[in-house]
DRENMISE-570401 format. One record per residue (C-alpha): residue in one letter; residue number from 0; x, y, z. Coordinates in steps of 0.2 Angstrom, whole numbers, plus 5000, padded with zeros to 4 digits. Example, Ala and Ser with C-alpha at 12.3 -4.5 7.8 and 13.67 -1.06 7.14 Angstrom:
@r = a | k = 0 | px = 5062 | py = 4978 | pz = 5039
@r = s | k = 1 | px = 5068 | py = 4995 | pz = 5036
% end
This chain:
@r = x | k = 0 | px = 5000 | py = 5000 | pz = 5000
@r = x | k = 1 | px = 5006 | py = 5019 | pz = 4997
@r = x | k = 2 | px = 5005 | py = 5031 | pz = 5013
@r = x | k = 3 | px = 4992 | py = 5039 | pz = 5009
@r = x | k = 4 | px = 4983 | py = 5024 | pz = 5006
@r = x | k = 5 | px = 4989 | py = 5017 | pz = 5023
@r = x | k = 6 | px = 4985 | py = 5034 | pz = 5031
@r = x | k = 7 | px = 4967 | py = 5034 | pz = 5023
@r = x | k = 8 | px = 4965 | py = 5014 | pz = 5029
@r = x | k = 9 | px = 4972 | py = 5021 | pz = 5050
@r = x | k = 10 | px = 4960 | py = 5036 | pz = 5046
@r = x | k = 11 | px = 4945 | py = 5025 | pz = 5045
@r = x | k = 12 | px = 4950 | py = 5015 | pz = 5060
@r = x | k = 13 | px = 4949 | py = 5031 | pz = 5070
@r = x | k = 14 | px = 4931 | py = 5038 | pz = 5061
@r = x | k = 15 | px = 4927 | py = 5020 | pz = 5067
@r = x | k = 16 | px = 4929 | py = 5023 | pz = 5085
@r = x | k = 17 | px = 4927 | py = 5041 | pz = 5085
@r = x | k = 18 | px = 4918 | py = 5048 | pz = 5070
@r = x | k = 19 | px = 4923 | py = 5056 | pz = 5054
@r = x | k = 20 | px = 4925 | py = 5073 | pz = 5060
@r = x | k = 21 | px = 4940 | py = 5066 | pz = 5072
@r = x | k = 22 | px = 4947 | py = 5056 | pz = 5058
@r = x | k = 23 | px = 4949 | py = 5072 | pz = 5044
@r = x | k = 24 | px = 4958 | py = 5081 | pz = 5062
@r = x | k = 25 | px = 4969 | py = 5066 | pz = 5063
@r = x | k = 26 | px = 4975 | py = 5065 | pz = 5046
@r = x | k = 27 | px = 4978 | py = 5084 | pz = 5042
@r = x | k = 28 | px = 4986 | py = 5084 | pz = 5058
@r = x | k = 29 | px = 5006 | py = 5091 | pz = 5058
@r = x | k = 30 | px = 5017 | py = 5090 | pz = 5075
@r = x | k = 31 | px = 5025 | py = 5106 | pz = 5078
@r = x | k = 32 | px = 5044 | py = 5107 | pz = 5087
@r = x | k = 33 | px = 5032 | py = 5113 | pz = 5102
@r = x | k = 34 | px = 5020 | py = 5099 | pz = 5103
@r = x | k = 35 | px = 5036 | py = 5088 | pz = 5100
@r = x | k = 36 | px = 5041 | py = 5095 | pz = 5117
@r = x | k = 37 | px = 5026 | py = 5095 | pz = 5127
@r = x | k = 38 | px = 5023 | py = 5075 | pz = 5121
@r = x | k = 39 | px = 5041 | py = 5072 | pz = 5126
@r = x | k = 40 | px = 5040 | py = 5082 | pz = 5144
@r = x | k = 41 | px = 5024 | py = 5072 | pz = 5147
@r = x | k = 42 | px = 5031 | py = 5055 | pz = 5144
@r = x | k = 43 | px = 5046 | py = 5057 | pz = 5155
@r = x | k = 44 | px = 5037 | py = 5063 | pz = 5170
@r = x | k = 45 | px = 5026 | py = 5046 | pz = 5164
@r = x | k = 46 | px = 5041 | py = 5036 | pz = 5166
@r = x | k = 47 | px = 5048 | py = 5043 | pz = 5181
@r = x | k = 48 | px = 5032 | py = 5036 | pz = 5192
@r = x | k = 49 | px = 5029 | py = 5022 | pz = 5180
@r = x | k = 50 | px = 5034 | py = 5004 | pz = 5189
@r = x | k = 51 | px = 5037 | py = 4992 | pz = 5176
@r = x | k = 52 | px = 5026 | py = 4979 | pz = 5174
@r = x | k = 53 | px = 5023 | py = 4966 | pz = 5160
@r = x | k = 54 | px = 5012 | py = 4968 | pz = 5145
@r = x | k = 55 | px = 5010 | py = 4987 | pz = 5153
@r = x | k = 56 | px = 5010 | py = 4996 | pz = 5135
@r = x | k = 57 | px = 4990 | py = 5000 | pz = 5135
@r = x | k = 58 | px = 4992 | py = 5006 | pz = 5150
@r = x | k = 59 | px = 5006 | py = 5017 | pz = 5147
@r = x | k = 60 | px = 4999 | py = 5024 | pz = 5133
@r = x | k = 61 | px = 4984 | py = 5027 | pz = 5140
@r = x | k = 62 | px = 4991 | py = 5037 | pz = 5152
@r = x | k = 63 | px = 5002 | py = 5046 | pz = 5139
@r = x | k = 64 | px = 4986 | py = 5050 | pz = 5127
@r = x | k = 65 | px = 4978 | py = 5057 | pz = 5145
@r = x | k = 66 | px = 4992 | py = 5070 | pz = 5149
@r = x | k = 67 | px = 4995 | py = 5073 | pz = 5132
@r = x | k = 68 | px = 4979 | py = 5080 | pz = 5128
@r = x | k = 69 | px = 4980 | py = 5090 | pz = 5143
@r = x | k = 70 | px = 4996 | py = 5097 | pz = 5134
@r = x | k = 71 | px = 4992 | py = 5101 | pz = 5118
@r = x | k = 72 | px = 4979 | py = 5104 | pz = 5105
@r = x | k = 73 | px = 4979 | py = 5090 | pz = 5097
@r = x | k = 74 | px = 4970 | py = 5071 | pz = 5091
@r = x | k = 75 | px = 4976 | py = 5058 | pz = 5103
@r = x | k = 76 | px = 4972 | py = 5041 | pz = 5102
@r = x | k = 77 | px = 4977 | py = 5024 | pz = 5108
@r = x | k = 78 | px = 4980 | py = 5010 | pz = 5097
@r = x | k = 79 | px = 4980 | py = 4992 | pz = 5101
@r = x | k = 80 | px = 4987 | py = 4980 | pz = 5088
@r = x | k = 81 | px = 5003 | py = 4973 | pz = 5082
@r = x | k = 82 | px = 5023 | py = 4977 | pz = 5080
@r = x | k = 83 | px = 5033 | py = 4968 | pz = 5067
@r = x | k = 84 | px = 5051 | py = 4972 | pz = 5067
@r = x | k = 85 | px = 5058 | py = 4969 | pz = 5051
@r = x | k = 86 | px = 5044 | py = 4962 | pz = 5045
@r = x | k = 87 | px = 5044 | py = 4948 | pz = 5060
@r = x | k = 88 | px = 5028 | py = 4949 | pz = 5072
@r = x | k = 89 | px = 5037 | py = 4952 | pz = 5090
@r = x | k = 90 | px = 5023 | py = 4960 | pz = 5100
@r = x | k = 91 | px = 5004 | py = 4959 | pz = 5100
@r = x | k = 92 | px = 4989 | py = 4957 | pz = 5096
@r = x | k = 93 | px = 4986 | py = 4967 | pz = 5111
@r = x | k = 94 | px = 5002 | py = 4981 | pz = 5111
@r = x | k = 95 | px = 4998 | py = 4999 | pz = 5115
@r = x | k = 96 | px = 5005 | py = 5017 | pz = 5108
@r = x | k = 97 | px = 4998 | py = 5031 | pz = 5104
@r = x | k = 98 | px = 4993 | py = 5041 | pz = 5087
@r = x | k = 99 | px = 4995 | py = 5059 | pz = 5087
@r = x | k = 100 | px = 4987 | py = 5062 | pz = 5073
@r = x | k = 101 | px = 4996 | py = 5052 | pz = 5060
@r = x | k = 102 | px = 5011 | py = 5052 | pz = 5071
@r = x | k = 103 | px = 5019 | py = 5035 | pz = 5081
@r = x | k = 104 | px = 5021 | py = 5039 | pz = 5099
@r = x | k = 105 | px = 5026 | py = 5025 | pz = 5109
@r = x | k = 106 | px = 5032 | py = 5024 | pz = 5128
@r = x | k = 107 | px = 5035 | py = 5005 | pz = 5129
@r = x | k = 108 | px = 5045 | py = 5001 | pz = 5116
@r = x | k = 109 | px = 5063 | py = 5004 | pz = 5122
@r = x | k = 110 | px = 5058 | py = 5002 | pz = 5142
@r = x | k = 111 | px = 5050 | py = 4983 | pz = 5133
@r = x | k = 112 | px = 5067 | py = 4982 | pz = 5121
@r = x | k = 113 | px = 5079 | py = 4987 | pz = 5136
@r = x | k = 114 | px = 5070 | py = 4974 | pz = 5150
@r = x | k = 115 | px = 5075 | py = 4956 | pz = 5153
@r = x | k = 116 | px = 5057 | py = 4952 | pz = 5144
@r = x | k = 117 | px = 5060 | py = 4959 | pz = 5129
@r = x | k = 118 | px = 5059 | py = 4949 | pz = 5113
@r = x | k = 119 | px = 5075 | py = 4945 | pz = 5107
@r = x | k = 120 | px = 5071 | py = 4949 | pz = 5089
@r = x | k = 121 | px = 5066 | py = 4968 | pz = 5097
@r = x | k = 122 | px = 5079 | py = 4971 | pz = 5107
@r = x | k = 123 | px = 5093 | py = 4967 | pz = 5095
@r = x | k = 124 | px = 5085 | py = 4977 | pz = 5083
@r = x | k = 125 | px = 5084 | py = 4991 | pz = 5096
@r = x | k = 126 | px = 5100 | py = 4991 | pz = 5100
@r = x | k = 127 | px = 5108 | py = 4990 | pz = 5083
@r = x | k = 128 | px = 5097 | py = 5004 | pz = 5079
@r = x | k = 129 | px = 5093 | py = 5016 | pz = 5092
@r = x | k = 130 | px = 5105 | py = 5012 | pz = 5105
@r = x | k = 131 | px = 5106 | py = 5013 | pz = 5122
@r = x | k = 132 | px = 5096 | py = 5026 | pz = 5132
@r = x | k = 133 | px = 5082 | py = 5030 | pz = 5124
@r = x | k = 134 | px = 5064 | py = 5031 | pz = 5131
@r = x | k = 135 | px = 5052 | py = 5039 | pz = 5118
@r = x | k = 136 | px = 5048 | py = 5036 | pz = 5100
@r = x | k = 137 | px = 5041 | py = 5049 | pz = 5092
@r = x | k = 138 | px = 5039 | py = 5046 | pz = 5070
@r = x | k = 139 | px = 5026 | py = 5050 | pz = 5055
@r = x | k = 140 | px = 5018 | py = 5032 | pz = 5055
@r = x | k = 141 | px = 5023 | py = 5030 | pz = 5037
@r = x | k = 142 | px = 5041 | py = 5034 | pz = 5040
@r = x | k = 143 | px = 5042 | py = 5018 | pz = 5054
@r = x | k = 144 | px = 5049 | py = 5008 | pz = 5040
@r = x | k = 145 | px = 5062 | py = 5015 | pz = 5037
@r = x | k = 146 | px = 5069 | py = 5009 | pz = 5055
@r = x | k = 147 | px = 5063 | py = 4993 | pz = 5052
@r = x | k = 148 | px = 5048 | py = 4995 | pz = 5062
@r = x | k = 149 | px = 5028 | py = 4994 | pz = 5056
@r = x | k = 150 | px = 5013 | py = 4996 | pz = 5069
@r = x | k = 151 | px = 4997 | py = 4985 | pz = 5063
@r = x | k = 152 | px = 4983 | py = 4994 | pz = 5072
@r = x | k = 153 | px = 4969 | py = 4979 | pz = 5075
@r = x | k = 154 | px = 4957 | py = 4993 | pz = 5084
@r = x | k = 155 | px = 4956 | py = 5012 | pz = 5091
@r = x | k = 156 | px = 4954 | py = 5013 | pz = 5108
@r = x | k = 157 | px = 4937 | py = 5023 | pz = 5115
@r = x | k = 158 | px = 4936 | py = 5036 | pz = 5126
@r = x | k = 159 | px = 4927 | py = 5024 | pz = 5140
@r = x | k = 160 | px = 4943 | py = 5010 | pz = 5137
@r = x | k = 161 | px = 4957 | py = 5023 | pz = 5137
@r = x | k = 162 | px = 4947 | py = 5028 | pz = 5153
@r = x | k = 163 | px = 4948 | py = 5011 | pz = 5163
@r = x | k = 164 | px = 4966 | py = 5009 | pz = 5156
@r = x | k = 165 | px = 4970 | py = 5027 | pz = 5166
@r = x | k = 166 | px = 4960 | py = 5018 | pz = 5181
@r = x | k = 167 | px = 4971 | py = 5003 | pz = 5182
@r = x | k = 168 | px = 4987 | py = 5014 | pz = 5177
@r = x | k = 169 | px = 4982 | py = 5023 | pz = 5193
@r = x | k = 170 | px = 4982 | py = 5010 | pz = 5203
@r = x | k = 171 | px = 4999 | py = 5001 | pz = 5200
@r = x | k = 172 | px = 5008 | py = 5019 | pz = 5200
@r = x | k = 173 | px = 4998 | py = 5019 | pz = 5218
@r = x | k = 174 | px = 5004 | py = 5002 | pz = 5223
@r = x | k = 175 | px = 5023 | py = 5005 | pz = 5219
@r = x | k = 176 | px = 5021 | py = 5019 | pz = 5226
@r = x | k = 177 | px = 5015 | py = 5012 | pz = 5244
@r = x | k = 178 | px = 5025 | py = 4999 | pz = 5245
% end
């Protein structure tokens, strides 16, 4: 498929859980240098309270697309689906990231790719591509491939599930914190 075929296909996925008007905002959508910031300043006061956990990605993101929106003025929305790396499925059918408009923001993949867990397929790859250190992914969902990553989005989360994913995010930043 071209990219604007694939961004047309990711657009309907998003009219599909939120309507057409949200899907025309989501594909016209272009991230400035200061939304770039905001995301970024969001996702490390995210990871600085964030306990890891296994299969937390949703989660994470969930909370991402929360403060995020508080951020900036922008279409936000979860994705749960697939990543391939190098055209390998290595995570899924139930990963998490977030869409900022047709932009690939994910706070799990290098905490994931840098844990003891991690694929060994993603964190080879990680490493040979990103290195060391890194803790946000921030790219055009079209230009993922070029890194040898591609998100499958199986479904666009609603507003009631992003919702109960906060709720249970809460609750294991609060337990980690208690204990």
């Amino acid at each position: 498929m071209t990219t604007s075929q694939d961004i047309l296909q990711l657009s309907k996925r998003v009219a599909a859980s939120h309507g057409w008007a949200a899907a025309k905002v989501f594909k016209s959508y272009v991230m400035s240098d200061a939304d770039r910031a905001a995301i970024s300043r969001c996702a490390v006061d995210l990871l600085a309270i964030f306990p890891p956990a296994p299969d937390a990605s949703l989660m994470m993101s969930a909370a991402l697309a929360v403060s995020v929106e508080r951020a900036i003025s922008a279409p936000v929305h979860v994705m749960r689906g697939h990543l391939t790396v190098e055209g390998r499925p290595v995570l899924g059918p139930d990963y998490g990231w977030l869409m900022v408009g047709p932009y690939v923001v994910d706070i799990a993949l290098f905490r994931l790719a840098y844990s003891a867990d991690a694929p060994a397929l993603l964190a080879k790859h990680v490493d040979l591509a990103f290195g060391p250190n890194k803790a946000l992914y921030v790219d055009h969902w079209s230009m993922t491939r070029r890194v040898g990553l591609r998100y499958l989005p199986e479904h666009v989360l609603t507003e009631a599930e992003v919702t109960a994913l906060m709720g249970d995010a809460f609750r294991l930043i609060k337990q980690a914190r208690d204990q």
